[in-house]
C-alpha positions in Angstrom: -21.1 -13.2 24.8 -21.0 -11.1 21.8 -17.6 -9.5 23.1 -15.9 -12.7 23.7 -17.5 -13.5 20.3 -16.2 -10.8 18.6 -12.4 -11.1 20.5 -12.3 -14.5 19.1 -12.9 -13.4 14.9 -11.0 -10.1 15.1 -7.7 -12.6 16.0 -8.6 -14.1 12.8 -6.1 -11.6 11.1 -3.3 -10.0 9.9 -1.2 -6.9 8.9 1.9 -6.9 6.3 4.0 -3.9 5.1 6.2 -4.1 2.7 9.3 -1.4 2.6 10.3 0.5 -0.6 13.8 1.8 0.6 14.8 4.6 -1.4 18.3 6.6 -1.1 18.3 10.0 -2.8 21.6 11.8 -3.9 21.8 15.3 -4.9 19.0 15.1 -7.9 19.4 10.9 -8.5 17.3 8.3 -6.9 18.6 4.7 -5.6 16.1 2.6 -4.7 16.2 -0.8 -3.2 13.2 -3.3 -2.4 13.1 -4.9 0.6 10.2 -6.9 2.3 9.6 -8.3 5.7 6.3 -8.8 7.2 5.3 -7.0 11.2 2.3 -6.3 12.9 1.2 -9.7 12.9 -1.4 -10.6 14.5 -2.6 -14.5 15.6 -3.8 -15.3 12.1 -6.8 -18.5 12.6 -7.3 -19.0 9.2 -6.5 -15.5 7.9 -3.1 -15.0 5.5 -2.4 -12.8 3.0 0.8 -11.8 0.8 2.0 -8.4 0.0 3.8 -8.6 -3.3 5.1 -5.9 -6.1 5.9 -8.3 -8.9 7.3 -6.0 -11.4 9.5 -4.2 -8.9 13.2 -5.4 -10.0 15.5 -7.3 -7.5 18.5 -5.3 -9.1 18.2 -1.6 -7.7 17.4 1.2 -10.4 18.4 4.1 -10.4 16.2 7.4 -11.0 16.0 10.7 -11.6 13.6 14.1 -11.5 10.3 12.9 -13.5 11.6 9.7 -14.2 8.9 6.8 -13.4 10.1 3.2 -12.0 7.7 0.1 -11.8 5.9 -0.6 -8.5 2.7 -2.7 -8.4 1.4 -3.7 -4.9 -1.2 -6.4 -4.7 -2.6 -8.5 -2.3 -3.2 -12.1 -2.3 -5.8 -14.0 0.0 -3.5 -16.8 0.6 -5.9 -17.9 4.0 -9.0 -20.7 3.4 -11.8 -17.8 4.1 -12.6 -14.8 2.8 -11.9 -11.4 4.1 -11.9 -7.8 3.7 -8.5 -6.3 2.5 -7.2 -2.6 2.7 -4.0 -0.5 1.9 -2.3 2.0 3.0 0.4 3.9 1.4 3.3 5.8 3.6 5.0 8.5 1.0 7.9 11.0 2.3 7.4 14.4 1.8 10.5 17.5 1.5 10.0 21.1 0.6 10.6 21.0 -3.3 10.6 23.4 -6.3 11.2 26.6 -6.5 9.4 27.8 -3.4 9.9 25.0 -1.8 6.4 24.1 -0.7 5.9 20.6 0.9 5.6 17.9 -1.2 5.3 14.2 -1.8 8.9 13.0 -2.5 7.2 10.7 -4.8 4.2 10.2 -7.5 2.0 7.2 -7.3 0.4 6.3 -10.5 0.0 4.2 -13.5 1.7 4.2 -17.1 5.4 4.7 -18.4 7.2 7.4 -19.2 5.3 10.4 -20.8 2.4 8.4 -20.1 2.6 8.0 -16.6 -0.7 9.2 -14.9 -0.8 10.3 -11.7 -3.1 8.4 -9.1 -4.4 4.9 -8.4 -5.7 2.3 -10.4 -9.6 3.1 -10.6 -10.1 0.7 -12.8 -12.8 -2.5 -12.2 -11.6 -6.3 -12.3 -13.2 -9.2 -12.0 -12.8 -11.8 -9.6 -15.1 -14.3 -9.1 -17.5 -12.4 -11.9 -17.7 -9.1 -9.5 -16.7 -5.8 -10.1 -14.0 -4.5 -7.9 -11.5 -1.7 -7.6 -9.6 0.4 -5.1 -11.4 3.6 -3.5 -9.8 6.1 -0.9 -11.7 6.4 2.3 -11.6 9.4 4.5 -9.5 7.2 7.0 -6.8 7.3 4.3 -7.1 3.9 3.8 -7.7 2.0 0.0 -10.5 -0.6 0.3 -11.6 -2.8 -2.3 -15.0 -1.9 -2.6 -17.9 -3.7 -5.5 -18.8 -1.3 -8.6 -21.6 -0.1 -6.7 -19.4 1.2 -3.6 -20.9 -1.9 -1.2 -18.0 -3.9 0.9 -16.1 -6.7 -1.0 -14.4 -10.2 1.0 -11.6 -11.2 -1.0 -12.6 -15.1 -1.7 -9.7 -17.6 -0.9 -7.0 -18.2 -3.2 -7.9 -15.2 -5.0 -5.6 -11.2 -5.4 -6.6 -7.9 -5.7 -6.0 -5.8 -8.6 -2.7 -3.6 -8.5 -3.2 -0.2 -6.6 -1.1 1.3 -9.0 1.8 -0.2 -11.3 4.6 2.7 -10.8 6.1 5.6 -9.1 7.7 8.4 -10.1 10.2 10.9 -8.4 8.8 14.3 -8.5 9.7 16.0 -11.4 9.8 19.3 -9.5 12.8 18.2 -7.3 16.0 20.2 -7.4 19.5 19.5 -6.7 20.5 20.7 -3.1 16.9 20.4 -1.9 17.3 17.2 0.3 19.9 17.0 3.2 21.9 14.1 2.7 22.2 11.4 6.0 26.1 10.4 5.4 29.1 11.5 3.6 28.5 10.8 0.4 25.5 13.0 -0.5 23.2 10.1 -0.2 19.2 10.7 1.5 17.6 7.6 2.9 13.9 7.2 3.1 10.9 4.7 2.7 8.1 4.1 1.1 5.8 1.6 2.7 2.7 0.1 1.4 0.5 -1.8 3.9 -1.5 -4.3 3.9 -4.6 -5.9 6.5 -6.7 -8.6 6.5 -9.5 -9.6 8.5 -11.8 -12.3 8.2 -15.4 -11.2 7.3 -16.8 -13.5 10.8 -20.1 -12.2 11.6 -19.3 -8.9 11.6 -22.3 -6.8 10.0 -20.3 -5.2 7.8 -16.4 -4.5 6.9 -17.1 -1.2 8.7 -17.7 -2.9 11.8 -15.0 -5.5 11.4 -12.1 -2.4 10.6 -13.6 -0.8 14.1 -13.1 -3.5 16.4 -9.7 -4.4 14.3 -8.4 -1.0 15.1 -9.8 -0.8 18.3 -7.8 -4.2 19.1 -4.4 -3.0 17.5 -4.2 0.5 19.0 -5.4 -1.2 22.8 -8.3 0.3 23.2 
């Protein structure tokens, strides 16, 4: 009873990535937006949108230590609550001059000489509760209440930013990527994902994330 219960809920969401496509050449940065949505699963009454409103449709170009606007957020677009997380897929290359491993790029907030590197650990408000985005051990970003307990995103309502910009490490040197085609040029992604799943009667969002994975991954 309580499996069948439980098979029923967890189909009550949903998974959506969006893809940061960057090209690198020699120590310059091209980088194109483009979203499509996978790893859906049957929704019920579970939706939510992936957007980076500040990202501009015209590709920018970039260079060592320079930071460009990137904002995820998440919107509950469904008609019931549910527990939201993030995941964020950055590509590493052996940089500087000894040419340790490295993220290609910085998350963080702020422009220019004021960029910051991290997420956004500031609280909002929704709904009159404290929120913001914590790192779990999992590697995941929940959003979690001010006093670390689980938060459902309400209906109709969007999370805070994780962050609002990246920034191509400064550290990078020209020569230190091998280029994919003939003209010099290194394609890679950066890919933020988001999941949903509806709150049900799950205990806790602990228990709702275990039997989502555990349904995603087969087991």
């Amino acid at each position: 009873m309580n499996i069948s219960k439980r098979a029923k809920i967890i189909t009550a969401a949903v998974a959506l990535i969006v893809v940061g496509g960057v090209a690198v050449n020699s120590t310059l940065a091209y980088l194109s937006d483009s979203r499509q949505v996978t790893n859906t699963i049957t929704v019920g009454n579970v939706t939510v949108e992936l957007t980076e409103p500040n990202f501009p449709k015209e590709i920018p170009n970039m260079e060592p230590g320079m930071v460009q606007a990137k904002d995820p957020m998440v919107t509950n677009t469904g008609s019931n609550p549910a527990y939201v997380r993030l995941q964020v897929k950055i590509p590493t290359a052996e940089i500087g001059k000894d040419k340790t491993t490295q993220n290609l790029f910085q998350i963080g907030n702020g422009e220019g000489a004021h960029f910051e590197e991290g997420i956004n650990s500031s609280f909002a408000q929704i709904n009159g509760v404290s929120v913001k985005w914590v790192l779990d051990a999992d590697g995941y970003y929940y959003l979690r209440q001010e006093n670390g307990s689980d938060y459902a995103l309400p209906a109709g309502k969007e999370t805070p930013k994780l962050f609002t910009g990246i920034r191509l490490n400064p550290d990078l040197r020209e020569g230190q990527l091998i280029p994919t085609d003939e003209s010099g040029t290194v394609l890679t992604n950066i890919d933020v994902i988001a999941q949903a799943v509806q709150t049900g009667s799950f205990v806790n969002a602990k228990e709702a994330w275990t039997v989502f994975d555990q349904q995603v991954s087969g087991t």
